[in-house]
C-alpha positions in Angstrom: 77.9 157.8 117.9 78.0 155.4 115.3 77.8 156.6 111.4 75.1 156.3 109.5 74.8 153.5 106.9 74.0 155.2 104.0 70.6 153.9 102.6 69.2 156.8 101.3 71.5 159.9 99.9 69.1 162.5 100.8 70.2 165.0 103.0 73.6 164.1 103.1 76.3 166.0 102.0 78.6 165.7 98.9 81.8 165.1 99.0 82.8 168.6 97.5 81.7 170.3 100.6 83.5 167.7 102.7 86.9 168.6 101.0 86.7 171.8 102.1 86.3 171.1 105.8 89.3 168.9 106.0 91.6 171.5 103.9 91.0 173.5 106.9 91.6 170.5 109.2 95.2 170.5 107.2 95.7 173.7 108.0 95.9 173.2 111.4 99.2 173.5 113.2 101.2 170.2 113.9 101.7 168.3 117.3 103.9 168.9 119.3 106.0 165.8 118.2 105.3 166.8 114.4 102.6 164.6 113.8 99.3 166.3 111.8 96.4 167.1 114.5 94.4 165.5 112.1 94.6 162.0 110.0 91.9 161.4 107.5 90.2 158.4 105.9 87.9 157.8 102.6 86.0 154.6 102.2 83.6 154.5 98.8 81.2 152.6 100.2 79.3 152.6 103.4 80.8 150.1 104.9 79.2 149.0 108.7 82.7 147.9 110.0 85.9 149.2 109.7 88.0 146.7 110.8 92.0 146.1 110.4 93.6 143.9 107.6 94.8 141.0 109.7 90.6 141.3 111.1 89.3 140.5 107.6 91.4 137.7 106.9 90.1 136.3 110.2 86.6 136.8 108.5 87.7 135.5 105.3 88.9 131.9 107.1 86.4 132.0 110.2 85.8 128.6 108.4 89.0 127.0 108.6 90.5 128.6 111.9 94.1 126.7 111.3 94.1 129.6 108.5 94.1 132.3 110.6 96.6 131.1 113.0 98.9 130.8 110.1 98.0 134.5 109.2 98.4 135.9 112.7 102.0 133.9 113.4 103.1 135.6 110.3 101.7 138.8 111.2 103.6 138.7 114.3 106.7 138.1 112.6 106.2 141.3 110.8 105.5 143.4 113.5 108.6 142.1 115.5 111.5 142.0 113.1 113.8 145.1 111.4 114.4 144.9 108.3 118.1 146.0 107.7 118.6 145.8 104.5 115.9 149.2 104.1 116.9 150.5 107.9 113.7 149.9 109.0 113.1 149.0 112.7 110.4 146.4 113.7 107.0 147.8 114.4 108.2 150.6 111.4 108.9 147.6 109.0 106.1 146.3 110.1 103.9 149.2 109.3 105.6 149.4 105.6 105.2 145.7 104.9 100.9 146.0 106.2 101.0 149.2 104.0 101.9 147.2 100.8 99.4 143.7 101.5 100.6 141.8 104.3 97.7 141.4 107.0 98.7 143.4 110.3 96.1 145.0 113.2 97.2 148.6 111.4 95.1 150.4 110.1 95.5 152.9 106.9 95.1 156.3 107.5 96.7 159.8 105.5 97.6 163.4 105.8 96.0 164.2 102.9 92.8 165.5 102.3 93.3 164.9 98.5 93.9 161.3 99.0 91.2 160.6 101.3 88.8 162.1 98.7 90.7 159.5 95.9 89.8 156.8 98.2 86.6 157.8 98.9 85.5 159.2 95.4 83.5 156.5 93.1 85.2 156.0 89.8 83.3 154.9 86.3 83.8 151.7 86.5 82.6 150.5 89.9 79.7 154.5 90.0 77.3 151.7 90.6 78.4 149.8 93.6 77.2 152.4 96.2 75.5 155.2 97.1 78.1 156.6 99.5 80.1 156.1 101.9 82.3 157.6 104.5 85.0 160.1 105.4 87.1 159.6 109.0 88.6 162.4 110.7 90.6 161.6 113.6 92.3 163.6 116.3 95.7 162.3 116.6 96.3 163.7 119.9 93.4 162.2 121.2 94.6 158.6 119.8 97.9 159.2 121.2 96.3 159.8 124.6 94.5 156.6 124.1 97.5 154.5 123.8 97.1 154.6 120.2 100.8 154.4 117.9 100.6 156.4 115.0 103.5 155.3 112.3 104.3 158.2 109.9 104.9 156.5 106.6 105.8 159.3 104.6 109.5 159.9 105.3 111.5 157.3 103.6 112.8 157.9 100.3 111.9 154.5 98.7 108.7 153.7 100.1 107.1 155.4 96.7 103.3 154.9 97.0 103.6 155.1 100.5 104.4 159.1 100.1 102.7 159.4 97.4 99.4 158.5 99.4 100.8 160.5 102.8 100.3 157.4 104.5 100.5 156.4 108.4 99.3 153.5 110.1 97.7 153.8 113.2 98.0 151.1 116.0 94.4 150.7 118.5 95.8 149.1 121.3 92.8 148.8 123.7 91.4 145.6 124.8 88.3 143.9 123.4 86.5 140.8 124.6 86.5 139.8 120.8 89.4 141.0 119.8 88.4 142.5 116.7 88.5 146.2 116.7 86.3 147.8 114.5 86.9 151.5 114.0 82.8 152.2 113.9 82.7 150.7 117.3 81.0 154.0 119.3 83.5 152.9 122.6 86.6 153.3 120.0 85.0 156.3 118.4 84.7 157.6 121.3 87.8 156.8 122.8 90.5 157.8 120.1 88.7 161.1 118.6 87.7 159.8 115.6 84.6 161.2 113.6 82.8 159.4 110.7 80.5 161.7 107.9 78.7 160.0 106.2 78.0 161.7 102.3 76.4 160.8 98.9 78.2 160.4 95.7 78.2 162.7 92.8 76.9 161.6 89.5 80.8 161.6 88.3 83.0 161.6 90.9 86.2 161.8 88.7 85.1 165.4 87.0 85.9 166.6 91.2 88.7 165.0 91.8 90.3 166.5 88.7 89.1 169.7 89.8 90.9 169.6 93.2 94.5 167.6 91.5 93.2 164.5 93.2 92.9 162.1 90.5 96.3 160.6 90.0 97.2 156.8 90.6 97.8 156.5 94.1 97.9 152.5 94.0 100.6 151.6 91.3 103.5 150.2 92.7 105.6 150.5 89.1 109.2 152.0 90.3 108.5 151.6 94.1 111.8 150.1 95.4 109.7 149.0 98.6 106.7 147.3 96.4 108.5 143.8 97.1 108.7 144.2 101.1 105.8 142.1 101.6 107.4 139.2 99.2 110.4 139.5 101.6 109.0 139.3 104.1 107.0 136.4 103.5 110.1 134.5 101.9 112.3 135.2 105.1 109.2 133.3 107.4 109.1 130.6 105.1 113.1 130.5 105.7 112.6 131.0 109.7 109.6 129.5 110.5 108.2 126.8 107.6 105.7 127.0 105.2 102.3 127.6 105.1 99.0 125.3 104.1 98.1 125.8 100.1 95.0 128.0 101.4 97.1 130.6 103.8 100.1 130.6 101.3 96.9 131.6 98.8 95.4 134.2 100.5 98.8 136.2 101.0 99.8 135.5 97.8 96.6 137.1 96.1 97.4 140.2 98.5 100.5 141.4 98.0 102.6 142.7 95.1 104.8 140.3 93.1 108.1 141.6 92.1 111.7 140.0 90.7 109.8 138.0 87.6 107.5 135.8 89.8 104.6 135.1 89.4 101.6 134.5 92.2 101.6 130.9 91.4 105.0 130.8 92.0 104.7 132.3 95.0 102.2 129.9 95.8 104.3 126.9 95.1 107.5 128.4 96.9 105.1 129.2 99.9 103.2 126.0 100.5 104.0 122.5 102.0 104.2 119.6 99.6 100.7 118.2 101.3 
């Protein structure tokens, strides 16, 4: 069934009593192949489509379609090539580079019932943007089954904020007429185990996640060794493949961290052709 769009918060639960249903969830004991049972996801607002990074660029130039094609050719490259220098393999280095602003079809998922409450948890300055929003709870067994990849991000040693947030990305590899997969799509809800709940914000969200040791910066990339993979990335393209229009080589730049002393308008310059 498709969640509920929050319009209203009466009724619905906060996200306190939430929490305590997926610490339970955690508790649950590991696959078989040592993935959790469970993967979580918080959105702060209610948003009606969940759909993957490389989808929302697509939305972003729907007006300028040569855009996109330049997005997804350089999303391919990501998903196809190792990355040696860090020992990642393709679709791995892939998963790393989508984690940290490069547009792939992943989508962001976490062990951690913590960080799905950080995510989903309104802070002061943006309490006013929403009256909700929703948690995801998916059954990675299920997803497997599906044909679903599930990339645990939490391993390597220098991917900082990717551990820090207990991150995996999770591949949908179904077939849609549109070929936009939205994860509030009842046939995908349906299909990969996945379970939306919907829940109101509290007046101060912060005071809770203090209480549960949820409240630290899970974004900063300061001291993450792998914060410049997406600039890599992009630089060895340009090296392989050509550069992009002013407008793509924009929208990535905008996206992703800059590291090494550049700057985004650097980036922008070293990513664009001349006309």
């Amino acid at each position: 069934m498709k969640p509920v769009i929050v319009t209203t918060t009466e009724h619905l639960p906060k996200l306190d009593w939430i929490y305590d249903g997926l610490v339970k969830g955690e508790s649950l004991p590991p696959l078989a192949n040592g993935l959790p049972a469970l993967l979580y996801r918080g959105e702060r607002e209610p948003y009606p489509m969940t759909v993957s990074s490389m989808d929302r660029f697509y939305h972003a130039a729907k007006n300028n379609m040569p855009v996109y094609h330049e997005l997804d050719e350089l999303t391919a490259f990501v998903m196809s090539q190792p990355f040696p220098e860090k020992r990642l393999k393709g679709r791995e280095a892939g998963a790393y580079a989508q984690h940290y602003g490069l547009p792939t079809q992943i989508f962001d998922f976490t062990s951690s019932a913590k960080i799905a409450m950080n995510f989903a948890a309104n802070r002061s300055y943006h309490k006013n943007t929403a009256l909700g929003g929703h948690i995801a709870i998916l059954e990675v067994d299920k997803a497997l089954k599906a044909g679903c990849i599930v990339e645990d991000l939490r391993g390597h040693k220098y991917a900082k904020r990717a551990g820090l947030q207990q991150a995996f990305g999770v591949i949908y590899v179904g077939f849609k007429v549109s070929d936009i997969y939205d994860l509030k799509d009842p046939e995908i809800i349906k299909e990969i185990g996945l379970t939306w709940i919907p829940y109101q914000h509290f007046e101060d969200d912060e005071i809770f996640l203090k209480q549960i040791g949820a409240d630290k910066d899970i974004l900063s990339t300061d001291g993450d060794p792998f914060a410049g993979l997406a600039q890599e990335f992009v630089d060895e393209f340009v090296k392989r493949k050509g550069k992009f229009s002013k407008k793509a080589a924009t929208m990535i730049a905008n996206n992703i961290p800059v590291v090494g002393g550049r700057q985004i308008s650097e980036n922008i310059s070293l990513w664009s052709k001349s006309s």
